[in-house]
N, C-alpha and C positions, 0 to 999 in steps of 0.2 A: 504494500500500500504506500502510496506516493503521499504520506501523510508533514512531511516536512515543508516541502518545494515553498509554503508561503510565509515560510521563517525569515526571521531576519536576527543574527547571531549580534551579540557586543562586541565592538571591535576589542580586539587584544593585540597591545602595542609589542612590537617585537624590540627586543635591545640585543648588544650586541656582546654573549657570554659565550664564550668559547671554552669548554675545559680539555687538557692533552692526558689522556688516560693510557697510558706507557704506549707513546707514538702517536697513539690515535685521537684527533682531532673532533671531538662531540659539543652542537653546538645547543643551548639551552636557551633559547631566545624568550620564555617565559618562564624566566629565574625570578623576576621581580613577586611574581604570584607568589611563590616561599612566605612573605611578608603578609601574614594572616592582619595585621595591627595598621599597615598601613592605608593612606585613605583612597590609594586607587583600586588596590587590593577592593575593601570594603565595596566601594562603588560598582567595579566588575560583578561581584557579588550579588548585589543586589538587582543590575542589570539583567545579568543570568537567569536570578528568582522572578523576574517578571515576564522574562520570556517564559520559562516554564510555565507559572501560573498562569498564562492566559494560554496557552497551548491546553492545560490539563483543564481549567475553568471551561470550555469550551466542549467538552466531552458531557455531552446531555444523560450520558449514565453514570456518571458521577457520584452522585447523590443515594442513588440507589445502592449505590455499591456501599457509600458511608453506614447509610442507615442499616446494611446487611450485615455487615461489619461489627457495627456496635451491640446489634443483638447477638450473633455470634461469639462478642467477648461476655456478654452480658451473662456474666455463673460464676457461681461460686465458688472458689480453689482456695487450696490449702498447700501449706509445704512438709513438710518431712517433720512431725515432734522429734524433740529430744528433752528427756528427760535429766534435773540435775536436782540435788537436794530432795525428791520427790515432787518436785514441778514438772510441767510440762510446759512446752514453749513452742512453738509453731507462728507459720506467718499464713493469714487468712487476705483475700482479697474477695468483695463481694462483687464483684462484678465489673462496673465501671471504674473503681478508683484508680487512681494514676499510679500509690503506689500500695503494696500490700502493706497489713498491720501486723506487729509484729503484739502476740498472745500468750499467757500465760496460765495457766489452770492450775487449781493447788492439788489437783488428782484427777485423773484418767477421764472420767464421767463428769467431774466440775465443769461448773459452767466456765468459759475463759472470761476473761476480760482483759482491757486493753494496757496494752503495756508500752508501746511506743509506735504511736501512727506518724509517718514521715509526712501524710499528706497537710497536716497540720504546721509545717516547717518553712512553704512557699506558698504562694497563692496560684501557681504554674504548674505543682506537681514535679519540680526538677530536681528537688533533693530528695535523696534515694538511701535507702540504709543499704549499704553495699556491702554491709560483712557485720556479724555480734560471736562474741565467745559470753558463754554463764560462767561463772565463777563454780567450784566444785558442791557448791554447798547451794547454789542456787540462790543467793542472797545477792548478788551484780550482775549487773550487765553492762558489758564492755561493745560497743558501737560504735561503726564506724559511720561517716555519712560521706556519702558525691554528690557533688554540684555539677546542674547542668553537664551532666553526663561525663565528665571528666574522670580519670583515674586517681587523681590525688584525693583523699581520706583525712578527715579528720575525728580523733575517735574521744569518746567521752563515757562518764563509768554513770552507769543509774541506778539508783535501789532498787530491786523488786518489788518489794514491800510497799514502800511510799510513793513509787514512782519517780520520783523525785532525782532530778540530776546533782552528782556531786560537784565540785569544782573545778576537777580533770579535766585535762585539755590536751590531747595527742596531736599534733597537726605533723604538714609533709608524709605522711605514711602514703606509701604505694605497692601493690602490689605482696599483703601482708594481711596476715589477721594478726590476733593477740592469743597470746598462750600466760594463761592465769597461774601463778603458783599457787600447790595445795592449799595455803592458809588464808586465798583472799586479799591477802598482803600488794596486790600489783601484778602486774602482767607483762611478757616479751613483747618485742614488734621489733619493726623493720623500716626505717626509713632514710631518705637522701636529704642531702643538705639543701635548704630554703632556696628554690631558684632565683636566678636576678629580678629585677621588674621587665614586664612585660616578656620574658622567656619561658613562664610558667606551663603552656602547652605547647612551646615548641624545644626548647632546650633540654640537652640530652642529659639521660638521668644515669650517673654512674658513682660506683663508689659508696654502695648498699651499707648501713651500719645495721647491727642490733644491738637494740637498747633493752633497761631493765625501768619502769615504770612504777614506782612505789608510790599509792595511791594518799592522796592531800600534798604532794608535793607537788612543785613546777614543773614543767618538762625541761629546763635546763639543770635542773637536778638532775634526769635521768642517768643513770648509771651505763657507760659503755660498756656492752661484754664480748662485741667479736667486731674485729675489722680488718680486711687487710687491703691494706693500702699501696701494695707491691700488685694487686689486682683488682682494675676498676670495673671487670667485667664480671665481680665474683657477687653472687647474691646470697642473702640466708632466709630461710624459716626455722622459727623456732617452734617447739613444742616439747613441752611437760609431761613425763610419765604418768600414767594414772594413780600411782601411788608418791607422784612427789619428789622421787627421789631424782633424779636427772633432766637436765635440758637436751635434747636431741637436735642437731643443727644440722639439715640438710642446708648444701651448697652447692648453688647451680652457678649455672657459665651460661648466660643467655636462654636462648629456649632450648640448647640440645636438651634431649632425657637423661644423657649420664650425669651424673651428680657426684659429690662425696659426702661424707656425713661422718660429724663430729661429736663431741659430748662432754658435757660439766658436771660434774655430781654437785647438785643443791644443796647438799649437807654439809659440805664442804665451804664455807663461803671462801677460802683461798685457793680451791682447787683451780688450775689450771684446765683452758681447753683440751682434750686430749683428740687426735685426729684419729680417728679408728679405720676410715674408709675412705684414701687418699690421694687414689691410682687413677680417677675420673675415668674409668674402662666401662662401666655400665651405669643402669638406673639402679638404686638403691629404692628403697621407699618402708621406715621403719612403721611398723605394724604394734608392737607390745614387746613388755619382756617379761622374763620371769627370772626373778634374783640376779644372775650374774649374767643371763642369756639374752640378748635382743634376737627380737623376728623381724627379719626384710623380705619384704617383695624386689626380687630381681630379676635383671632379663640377663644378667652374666650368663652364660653357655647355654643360655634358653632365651631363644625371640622372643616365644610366646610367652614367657615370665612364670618362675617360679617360686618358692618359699623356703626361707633357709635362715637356721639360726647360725649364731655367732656367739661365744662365749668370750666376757669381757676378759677373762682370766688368762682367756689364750687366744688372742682372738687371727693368730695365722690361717692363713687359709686352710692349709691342710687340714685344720681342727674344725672348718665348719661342716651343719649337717645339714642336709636335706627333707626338710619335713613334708612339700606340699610336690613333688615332680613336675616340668611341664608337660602340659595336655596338650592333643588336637586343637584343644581352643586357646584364645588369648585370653591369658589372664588378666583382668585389668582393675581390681580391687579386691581389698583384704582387709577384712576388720574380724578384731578378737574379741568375743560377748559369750560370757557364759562358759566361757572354756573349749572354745568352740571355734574356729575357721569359718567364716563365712567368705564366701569366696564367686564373685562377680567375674562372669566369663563373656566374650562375645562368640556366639558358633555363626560365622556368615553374619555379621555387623546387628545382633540381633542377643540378645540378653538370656545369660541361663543364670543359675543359681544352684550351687554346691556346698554344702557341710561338710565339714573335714573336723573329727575330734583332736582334738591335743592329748597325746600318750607320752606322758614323764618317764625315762630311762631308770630307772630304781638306780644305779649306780655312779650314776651320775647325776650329783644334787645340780637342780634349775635347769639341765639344761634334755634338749628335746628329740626323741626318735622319729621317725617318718609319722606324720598325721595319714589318720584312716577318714575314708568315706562314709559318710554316714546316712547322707539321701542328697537328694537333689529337691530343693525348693518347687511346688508347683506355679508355672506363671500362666497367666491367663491367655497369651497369645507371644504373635510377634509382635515384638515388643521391647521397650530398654525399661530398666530398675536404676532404682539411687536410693541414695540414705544408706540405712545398718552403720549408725553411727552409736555409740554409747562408750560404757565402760568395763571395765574385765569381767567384771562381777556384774553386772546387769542380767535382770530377767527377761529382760523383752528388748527389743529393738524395732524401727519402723520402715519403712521402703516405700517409694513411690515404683507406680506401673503407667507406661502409658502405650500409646500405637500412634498411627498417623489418623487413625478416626475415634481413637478413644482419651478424653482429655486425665490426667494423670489423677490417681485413682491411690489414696496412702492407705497402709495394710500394715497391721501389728504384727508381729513376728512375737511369736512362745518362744524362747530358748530351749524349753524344756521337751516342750512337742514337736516345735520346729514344723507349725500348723500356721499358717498367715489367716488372717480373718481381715475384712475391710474395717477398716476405721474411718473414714471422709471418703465418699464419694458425689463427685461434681453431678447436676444435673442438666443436661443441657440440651437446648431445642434443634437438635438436629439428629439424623438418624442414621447410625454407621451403616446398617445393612444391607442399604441403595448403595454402597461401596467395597470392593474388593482391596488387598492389599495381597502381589503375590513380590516374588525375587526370581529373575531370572539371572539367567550369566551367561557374558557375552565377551569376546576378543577384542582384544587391544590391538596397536597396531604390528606388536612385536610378541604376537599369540598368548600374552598373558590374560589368565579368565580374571575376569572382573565382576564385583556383583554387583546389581541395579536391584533396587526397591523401585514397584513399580503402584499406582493409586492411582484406581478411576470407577466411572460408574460400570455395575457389572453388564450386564450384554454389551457392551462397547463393542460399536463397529471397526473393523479395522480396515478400513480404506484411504488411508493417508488423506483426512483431513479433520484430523481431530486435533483442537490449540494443546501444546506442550509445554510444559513448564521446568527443564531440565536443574538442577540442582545439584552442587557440587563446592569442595573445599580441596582436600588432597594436600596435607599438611600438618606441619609441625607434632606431628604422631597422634595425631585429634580425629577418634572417629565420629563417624555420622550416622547415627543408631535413629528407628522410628520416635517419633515425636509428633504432639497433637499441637495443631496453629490454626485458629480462624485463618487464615491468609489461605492457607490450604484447604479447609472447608470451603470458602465461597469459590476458590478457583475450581472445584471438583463439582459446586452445584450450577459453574459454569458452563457445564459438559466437559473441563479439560480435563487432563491425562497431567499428573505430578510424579518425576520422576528425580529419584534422587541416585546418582551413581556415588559406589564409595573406591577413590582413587588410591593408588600407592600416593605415597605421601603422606597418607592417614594413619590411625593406628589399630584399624579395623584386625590386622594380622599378625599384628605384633611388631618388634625393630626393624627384620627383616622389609618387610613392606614398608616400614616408614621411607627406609634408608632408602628403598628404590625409586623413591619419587623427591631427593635431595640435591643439590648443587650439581655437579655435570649428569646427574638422571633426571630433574627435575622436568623435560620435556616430556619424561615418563606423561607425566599429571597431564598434563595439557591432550598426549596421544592418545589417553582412558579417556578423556571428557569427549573428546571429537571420534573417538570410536563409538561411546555412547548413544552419540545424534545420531550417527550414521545407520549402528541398531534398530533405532526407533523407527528411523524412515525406511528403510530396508522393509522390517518386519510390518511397514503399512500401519503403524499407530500414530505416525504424521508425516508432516510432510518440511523441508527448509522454508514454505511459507508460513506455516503456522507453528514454527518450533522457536522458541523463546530458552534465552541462558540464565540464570541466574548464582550468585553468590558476594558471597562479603569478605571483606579481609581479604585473608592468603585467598577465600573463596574471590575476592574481587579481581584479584591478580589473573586468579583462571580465568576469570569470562573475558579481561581483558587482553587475555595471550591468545584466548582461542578466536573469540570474533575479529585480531588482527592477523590470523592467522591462517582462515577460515569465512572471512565474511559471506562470502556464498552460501554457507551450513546453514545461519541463521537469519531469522526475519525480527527478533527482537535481542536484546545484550542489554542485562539488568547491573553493571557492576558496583557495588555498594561500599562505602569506607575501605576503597582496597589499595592494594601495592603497588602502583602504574610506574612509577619510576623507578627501576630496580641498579639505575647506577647510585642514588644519591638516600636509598631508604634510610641508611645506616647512620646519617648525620643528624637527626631529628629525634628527640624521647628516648623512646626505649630500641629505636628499630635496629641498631647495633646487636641485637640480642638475635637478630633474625641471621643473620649469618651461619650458624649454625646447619639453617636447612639451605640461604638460598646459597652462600658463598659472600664475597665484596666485590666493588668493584678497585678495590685498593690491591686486589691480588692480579696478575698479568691474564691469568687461564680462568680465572673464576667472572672477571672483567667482559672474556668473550663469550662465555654461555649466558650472561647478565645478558647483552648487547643484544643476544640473538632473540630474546623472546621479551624483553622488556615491552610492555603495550605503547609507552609514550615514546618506542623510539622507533616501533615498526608501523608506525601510523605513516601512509604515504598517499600524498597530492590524488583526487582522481577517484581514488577507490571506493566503490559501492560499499559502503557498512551497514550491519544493520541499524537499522531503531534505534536508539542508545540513550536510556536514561540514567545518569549518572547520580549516584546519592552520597553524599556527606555531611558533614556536621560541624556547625565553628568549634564545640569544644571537644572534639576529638582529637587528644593528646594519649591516640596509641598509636594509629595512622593518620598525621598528618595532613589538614583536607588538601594542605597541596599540591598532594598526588590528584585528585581529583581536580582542582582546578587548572593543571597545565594541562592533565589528558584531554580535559572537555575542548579549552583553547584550542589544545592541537587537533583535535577530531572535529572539531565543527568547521574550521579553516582546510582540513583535509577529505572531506565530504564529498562528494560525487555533486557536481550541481544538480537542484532538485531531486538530491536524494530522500530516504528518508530522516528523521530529525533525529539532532541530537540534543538534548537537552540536560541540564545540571540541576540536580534539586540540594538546597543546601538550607537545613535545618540551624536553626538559631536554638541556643541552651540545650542542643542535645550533646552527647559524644558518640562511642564508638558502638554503641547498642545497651550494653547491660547498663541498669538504671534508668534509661530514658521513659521518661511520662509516657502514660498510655495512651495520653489523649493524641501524645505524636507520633506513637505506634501508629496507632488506626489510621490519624491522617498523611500520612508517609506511605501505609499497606494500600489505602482509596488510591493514592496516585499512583502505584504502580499496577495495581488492575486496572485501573480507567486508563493508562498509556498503553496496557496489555490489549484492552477490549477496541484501542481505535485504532494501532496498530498490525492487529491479528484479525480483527472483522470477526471480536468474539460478543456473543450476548451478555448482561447482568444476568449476575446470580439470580436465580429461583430459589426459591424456599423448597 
């Protein structure tokens, strides 16, 4: 559909930035965009949002799509209890609100009552509680709050009881919770030094402390307990044994998954860090201990990840044991309740659940012989699980269930029975079983099988003209398991097909697959997503006029490698807060940390596989693209919006005359996704099916 040709784009001034990247001459002619603060920046901006809004104002199914939308979110959800002291704490949203409240009940069956509603914080909905730890005793609460969608945190301690906030003030935290000691006494965290003025979402964050927070003091009192400063690229989490006695320091190095991990014994107030786990060769991930033993989740000699204790006493390698073996499946969570292994699997990007007992060596005090099987959880479908959080000694524990047509559904877990029962379940005006949800698997370009989740209505014709909605990330070891989204509801009572492929890159199969879609395999990701399309039209469930890309992030990078890649494939390209410029990611926040998966372009050979699929650099004069609505946000300090604003510049300028449009939608007070108001969900979700419906020549949603 020739739905552009009577655009008229904001000019964007070209200057004249040349950088020599070892020989190589790259010219950045919309370098000035970088400058989120200043007043041309602004003004392009705002130019841009006007095009857009009357491009999207203009789509007479608009409205319908809003008001479908808001009934669709309109239900009542719940998050995952956890219990501490004999409380219960859960975050409830009834429907509308912008953000959940966070609840507290003094027993199982108690009525809750309200313990800290964030919507009462802004009159916009933009501040967000983006992370709380309870105190052991159930007596604090430690929260954290975002602004207008940003990653920076600032956390504050509140009674239970009273409600009542104390005087605590944690600011600069990013990328951190809080870990409580046993006594109440104050809590760990993590945070970087106060950025300058005005480099607060753009200036890069390096040089991670953890601090110790003892509570009615200043935060310049805090107490330093790890840093090093011979590495700005070295980050920490802290967390507390459930009995108190140690701090555990996992140590990351950007987003790779290998880590090392450290420890303090709390009893000790002179004890020294001791480095336990040094070698940065795998993921570690401390689970519980018992006396001298700690339990990790590893993928050391197992992709799919296993479970292995460590005795602090000897803690060589040759001394550790294997309690959990790896499976056929990927391992990908591990919590200890009850005495018990609970143990979160993916079979095919899709959620099981396994029991493993903990069996004590008689001759060996604390430490642990191979865990046995003891059943396999029943889950309701396909499906992903969360929660099974608690403590060692806990009777119950709680989990969420969801699918792509069932909204997330929490269920009490018996430790004893190891019998789940429903605890909150959503009620909602739509009806899954006018909808199928199957997997197939299909080839790549280099015969590796790939899986696709596939949702639509059931007798689906398949005559290659059904609208597609393909979806996709393929990164940083993150898989992409079923999940319930109004977005995908009303696109499914659109008559489309929602298709979500899971790429190497991900961590749907463990290391092995991650690694296969990282720095010189990375074109992997991109040959899964465009084997995907190709699938779909092949097998007659669409066609490249009615097939649509979507993804965010590392997902935004895809759509924008593949639609410059590919324009032919598709008739629409959704890329949302993603990585468009993969020479310069690594100068801005956190994106240094990204190197891990994609490479830099400060390296000679990592420079030329950047060059070869970066989207803002394979944009060329002429070429038919597709549709392209481009989405970001001013306070997005993970992805910088501008990566979004040079790609839009240079893809509007590179367009095909009277092609179809491309357009930039740039959100005011939001960031990167997690926190943002729901009111700018919905109206963010309204524009992209009303640019889907006028660009695809699809209907409004029916009920």
């Amino acid at each position: 559909m020739n739905a552009g040709a009577e655009l008229t784009y904001p000019p964007a001034r070209h200057e004249e930035v040349v950088d020599d990247y070892h020989g190589t001459k790259i010219a950045d002619p919309f370098r000035w965009l970088e400058d989120d603060n200043s007043p041309e920046t602004k003004a392009w901006v705002e130019a841009q949002n006007r095009v857009t809004s009357r491009f999207l104002e203009g789509i007479p199914e608009r409205g319908k799509i809003r008001e479908r939308l808001k009934e669709l979110w309109n239900y009542e959800r719940f998050g995952v209890p956890q219990q501490r002291g004999g409380r219960y704490f859960f975050t409830r949203n009834s429907g509308l609100q912008n953000q959940a409240v966070l609840l507290v009940a003094e027993a199982l069956d108690a009525e809750p009552r309200v313990l800290l509603d964030p919507n009462t914080l802004s009159p916009d909905g933009t501040v967000a509680l983006a992370n709380y730890e309870i105190s052991d005793d159930g007596a604090l609460l430690a929260y954290g709050l975002s602004r207008g969608g940003s990653d920076w945190q600032e956390w504050r301690v509140r009674e239970v009881a009273t409600g009542q906030d104390r005087a605590d003030l944690v600011q600069w935290v990013k990328f951190s919770g809080a870990a409580w000691m046993k006594d109440g006494s104050g809590f760990f965290y993590s945070r970087y030094s106060a950025p300058s003025d005005g480099a607060q979402l753009t200036g890069v964050n390096e040089f991670q402390k953890l601090y110790f927070h003892k509570l009615g003091t200043p935060q310049s009192d805090d107490a330093l307990i790890y840093e090093r400063r011979d590495h700005k690229d070295w980050g920490f989490h802290g967390e507390v044994t459930d009995d108190g006695r140690y701090l555990v320091i996992s140590v990351s190095q950007g987003t790779d998954p290998k880590n090392r991990v450290f420890y303090k014994d709390l009893h000790a107030p002179e004890a020294k860090v001791v480095e336990l786990l040094n070698d940065f060769d795998a993921s570690y991930e401390f689970i519980d201990r018992d006396s001298a033993t700690f339990y990790f989740k590893t993928d050391l000699e197992a992709p799919r990840s296993r479970v292995i204790a460590i005795d602090l006493r000897k803690p060589g390698r040759a001394n550790w044991q294997e309690l959990i073996p790896q499976g056929s499946d990927a391992l990908k969570g591990v919590s200890h309740l009850g005495g018990k292994f609970i143990c979160t699997y993916l079979d095919d990007a899709h959620s099981s659940v396994k029991v493993f007992a903990r069996e004590v060596e008689p001759r060996l005090s604390g430490a642990a012989s191979r865990a046995k099987l003891v059943r396999e959880v029943p889950l309701p479908g396909l499906g992903s699980v969360g929660g099974f959080e608690g403590r060692r000694d806990d009777a119950e524990t709680f989990f969420s269930f969801t699918s792509y047509t069932a909204p997330p559904t929490i269920y009490r877990l018996d430790l004893a029975t190891l019998e789940p029962a429903v605890f909150r379940a959503p009620k909602l005006a739509f009806d899954p079983a006018r909808y199928k949800t199957r997997q197939i698997f299909y080839r790549s370009k280099d015969g590796t099988r790939v899986p696709m989740f596939l949702v639509h209505a059931r007798g689906l014709k398949l005559d290659g003209t059904n609208p597609t909605l393909l979806y996709g990330y393929g990164g940083f070891d993150i898989a992409l398991t079923p999940g319930f989204s109004p977005t995908v509801v009303a696109w499914l009572e659109m008559g489309g097909i929602y298709a979500v492929a899971n790429l190497r890159g991900g961590g749907e199969y463990g290391s092995e697959w991650h690694l296969a879609g990282t720095k010189h395999r990375k074109q992997n990701v991109f040959d899964d997503f465009i084997a995907a399309a190709e699938w779909l039209i092949a097998e007659r469930y669409t066609s490249p006029e009615k097939l649509a890309i979507r993804g965010g992030s590392n997902g935004g990078l895809l759509v924008g490698a593949c639609m410059t890649q590919r324009p032919e494939l598709f008739a629409a390209a959704l890329p949302e807060v993603g990585v468009l410029d993969m020479l310069r990611f690594h100068k801005f926040t956190i994106g240094w940390a990204w190197t891990s998966d994609y490479g830099s372009s400060d390296d000679p050979e990592e420079f030329k596989t950047l060059l070869a699929y970066s989207p803002l650099h394979r944009l060329r004069p002429g070429v038919r693209y597709p549709a392209t609505l481009i989405s970001t946000a001013d306070h997005d300090d993970r992805v910088v919006p501008a990566h979004s604003f040079k790609f839009a510049a240079r893809l509007q300028e590179c367009q095909s005359p009277g092609g179809p449009p491309v357009l930039a939608r740039i959100e005011t007070q939001a960031g990167h996704g997690a926190g943002n108001a729901l009111s700018k969900t919905i109206e963010h979700t309204t524009d992209v099916l009303a640019f889907l419906v006028k660009v695809l020549g699809v209907p409004p949603p029916k009920k």
